[in-house]
C-alpha positions as CSV (number, residue, x, y, z in Angstrom):
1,X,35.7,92.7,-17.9
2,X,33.7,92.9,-20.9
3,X,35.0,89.9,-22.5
4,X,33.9,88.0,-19.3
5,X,30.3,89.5,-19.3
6,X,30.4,88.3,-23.4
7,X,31.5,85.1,-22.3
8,X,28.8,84.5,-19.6
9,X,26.2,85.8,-22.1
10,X,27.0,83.2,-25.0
11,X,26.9,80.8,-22.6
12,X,23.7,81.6,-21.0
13,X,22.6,81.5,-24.4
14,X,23.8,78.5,-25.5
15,X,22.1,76.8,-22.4
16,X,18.8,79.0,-23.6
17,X,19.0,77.1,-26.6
18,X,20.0,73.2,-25.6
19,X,16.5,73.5,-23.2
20,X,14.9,75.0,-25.9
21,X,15.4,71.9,-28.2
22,X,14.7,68.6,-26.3
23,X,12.2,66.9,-28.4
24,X,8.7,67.5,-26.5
25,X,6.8,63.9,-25.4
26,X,3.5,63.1,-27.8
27,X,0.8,63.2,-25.3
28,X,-1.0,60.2,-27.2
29,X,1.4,58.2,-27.1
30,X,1.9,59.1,-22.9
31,X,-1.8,58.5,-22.6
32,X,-1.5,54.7,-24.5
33,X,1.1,53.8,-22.7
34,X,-0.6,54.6,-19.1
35,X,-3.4,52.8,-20.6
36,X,-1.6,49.8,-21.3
37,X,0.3,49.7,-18.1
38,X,-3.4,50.0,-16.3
39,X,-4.8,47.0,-18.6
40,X,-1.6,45.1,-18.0
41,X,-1.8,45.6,-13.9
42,X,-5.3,44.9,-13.9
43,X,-4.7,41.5,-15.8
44,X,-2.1,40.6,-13.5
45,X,-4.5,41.5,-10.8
46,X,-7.3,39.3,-12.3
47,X,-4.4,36.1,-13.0
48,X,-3.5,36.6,-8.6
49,X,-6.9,37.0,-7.3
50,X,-7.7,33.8,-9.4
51,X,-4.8,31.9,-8.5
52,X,-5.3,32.7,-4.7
53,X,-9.0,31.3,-4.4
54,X,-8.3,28.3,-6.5
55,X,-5.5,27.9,-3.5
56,X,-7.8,28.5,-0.7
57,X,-5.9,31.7,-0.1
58,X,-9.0,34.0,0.0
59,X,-9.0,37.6,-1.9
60,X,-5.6,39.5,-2.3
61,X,-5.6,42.5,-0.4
62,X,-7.4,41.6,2.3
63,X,-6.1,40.0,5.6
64,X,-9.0,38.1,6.5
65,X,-10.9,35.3,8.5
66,X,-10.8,33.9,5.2
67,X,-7.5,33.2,4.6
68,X,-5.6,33.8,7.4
69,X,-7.4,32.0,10.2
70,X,-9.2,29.3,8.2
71,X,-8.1,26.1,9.9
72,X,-8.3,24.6,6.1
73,X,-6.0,27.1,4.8
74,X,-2.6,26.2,3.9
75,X,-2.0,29.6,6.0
76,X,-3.0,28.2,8.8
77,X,0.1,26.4,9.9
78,X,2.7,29.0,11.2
79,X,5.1,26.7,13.0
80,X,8.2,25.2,11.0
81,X,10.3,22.5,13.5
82,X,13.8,21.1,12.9
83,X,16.0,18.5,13.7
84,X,18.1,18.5,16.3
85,X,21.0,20.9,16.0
86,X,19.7,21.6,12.3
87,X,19.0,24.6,10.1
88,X,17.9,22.9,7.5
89,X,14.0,23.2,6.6
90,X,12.4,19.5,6.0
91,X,10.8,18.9,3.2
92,X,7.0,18.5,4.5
93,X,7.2,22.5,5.6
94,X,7.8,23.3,2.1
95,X,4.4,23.8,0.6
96,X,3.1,26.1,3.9
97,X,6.1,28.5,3.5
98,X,5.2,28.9,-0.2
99,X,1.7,29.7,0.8
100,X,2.9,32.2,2.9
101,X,5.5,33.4,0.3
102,X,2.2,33.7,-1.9
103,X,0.4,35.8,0.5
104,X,3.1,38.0,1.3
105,X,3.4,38.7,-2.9
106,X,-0.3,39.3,-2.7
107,X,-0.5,41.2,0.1
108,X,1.9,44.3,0.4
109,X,0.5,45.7,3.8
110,X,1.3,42.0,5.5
111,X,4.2,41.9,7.7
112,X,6.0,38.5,9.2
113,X,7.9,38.2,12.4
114,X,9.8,34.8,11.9
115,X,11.0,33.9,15.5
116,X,13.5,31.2,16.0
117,X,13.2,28.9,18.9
118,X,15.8,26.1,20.2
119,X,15.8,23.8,22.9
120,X,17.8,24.1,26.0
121,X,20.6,22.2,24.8
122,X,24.0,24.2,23.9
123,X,25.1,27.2,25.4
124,X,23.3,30.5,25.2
125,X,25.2,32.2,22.5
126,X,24.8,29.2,20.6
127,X,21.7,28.6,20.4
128,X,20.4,32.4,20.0
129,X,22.9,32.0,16.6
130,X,21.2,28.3,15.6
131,X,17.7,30.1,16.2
132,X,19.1,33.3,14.0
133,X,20.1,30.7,11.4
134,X,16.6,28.9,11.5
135,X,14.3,31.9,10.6
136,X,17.0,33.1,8.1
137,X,16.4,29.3,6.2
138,X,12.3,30.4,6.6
139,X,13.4,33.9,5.3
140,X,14.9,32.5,2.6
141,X,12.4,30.1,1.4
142,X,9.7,32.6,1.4
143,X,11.8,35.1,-0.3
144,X,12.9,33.2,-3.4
145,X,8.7,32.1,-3.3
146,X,7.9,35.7,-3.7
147,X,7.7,37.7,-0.3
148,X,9.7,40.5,-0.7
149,X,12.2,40.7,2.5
150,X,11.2,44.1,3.6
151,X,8.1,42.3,4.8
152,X,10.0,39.7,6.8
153,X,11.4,40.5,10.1
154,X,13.7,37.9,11.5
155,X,14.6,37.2,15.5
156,X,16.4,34.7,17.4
157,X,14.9,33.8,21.1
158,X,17.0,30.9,21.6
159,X,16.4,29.0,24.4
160,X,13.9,31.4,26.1
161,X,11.2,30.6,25.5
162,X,10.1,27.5,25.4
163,X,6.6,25.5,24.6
164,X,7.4,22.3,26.3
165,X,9.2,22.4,29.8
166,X,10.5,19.0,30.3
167,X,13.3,17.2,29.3
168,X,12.4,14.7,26.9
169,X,12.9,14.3,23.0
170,X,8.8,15.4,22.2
171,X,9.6,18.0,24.3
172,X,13.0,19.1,22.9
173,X,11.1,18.1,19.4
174,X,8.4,21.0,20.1
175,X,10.8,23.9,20.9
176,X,12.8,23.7,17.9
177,X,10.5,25.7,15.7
178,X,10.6,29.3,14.0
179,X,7.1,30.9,14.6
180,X,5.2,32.8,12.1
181,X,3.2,35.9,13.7
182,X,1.8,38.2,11.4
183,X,1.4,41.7,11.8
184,X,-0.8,44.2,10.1
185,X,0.1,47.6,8.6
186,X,-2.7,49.9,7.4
């Protein structure tokens, strides 16, 4: 019994000891390193909020008249259309998404619904898939242009709901879209 209590006690100690001797953190060189990280962030801060008003983007942070519902914004187009049967994004929709990609970097508390839309052609499972697939190719531009996916919600209406109601090519034309509704977080 007293062998085990000995044991237990040199080990306690030898714990004792091993906290004892990790080497203990300068607090200069903490405090020059915070300060760095601040200048560094506030730089980068300066270099976006720069970039955003030469691009008509308004200030970062802010989810404003300015930016978001300025008809000469590059944010203010939130519809992306397809071909028909198509996922693939044309090339003329390119520059929006990367504004919106921009935003979203800029703008942590912004959140995007992308909702895809087809038209009535095809059956109903297909075309809630095709309009999955649609706001996935949105999803994916904006991501690799810097919105970070936790701020991008994607949904699939299909055929439901349409824009145009008859049956003609400008009207088929219309409802193959994916919709970009914002939503703010505070």
């Amino acid at each position: 019994m007293h062998a085990v209590i000995r044991w237990g006690f040199v080990i306690l100690l030898a714990f004792t000891l091993l906290a004892c001797a990790q080497p203990k953190r300068d607090a200069a060189e903490a405090e020059r390193r915070a300060a760095e990280a601040a200048a560094a962030e506030q730089a980068e801060r300066a270099r976006l909020e720069a970039e955003a008003r030469a691009q008509g983007l308004g200030t970062p942070g802010m989810l404003g008249v300015d930016s978001l519902d300025d008809p000469q914004s590059p944010l203010s187009g939130r519809l992306v259309y397809f071909e028909f049967d198509r996922d693939t994004i044309r090339p003329e929709f390119i520059p929006m998404l990367e504004a919106h990609a921009r935003y979203l970097s800029q703008n942590p508390n912004a959140r995007v619904r992308l909702e895809g839309h087809t038209d009535e052609r095809g059956t109903r499972e297909y075309n809630l898939a095709l309009g999955e697939r649609r706001s996935q190719a949105v999803r994916r531009v904006m991501t690799l242009n810097g919105a970070r996916d936790s701020q991008l919600e994607v949904i699939s209406y299909g055929e439901e709901m349409p824009v145009a109601f008859t049956q003609t090519d400008d009207a088929w034309a219309q409802n193959r879209r994916v919709e970009i509704v914002y939503e703010v977080r505070r």
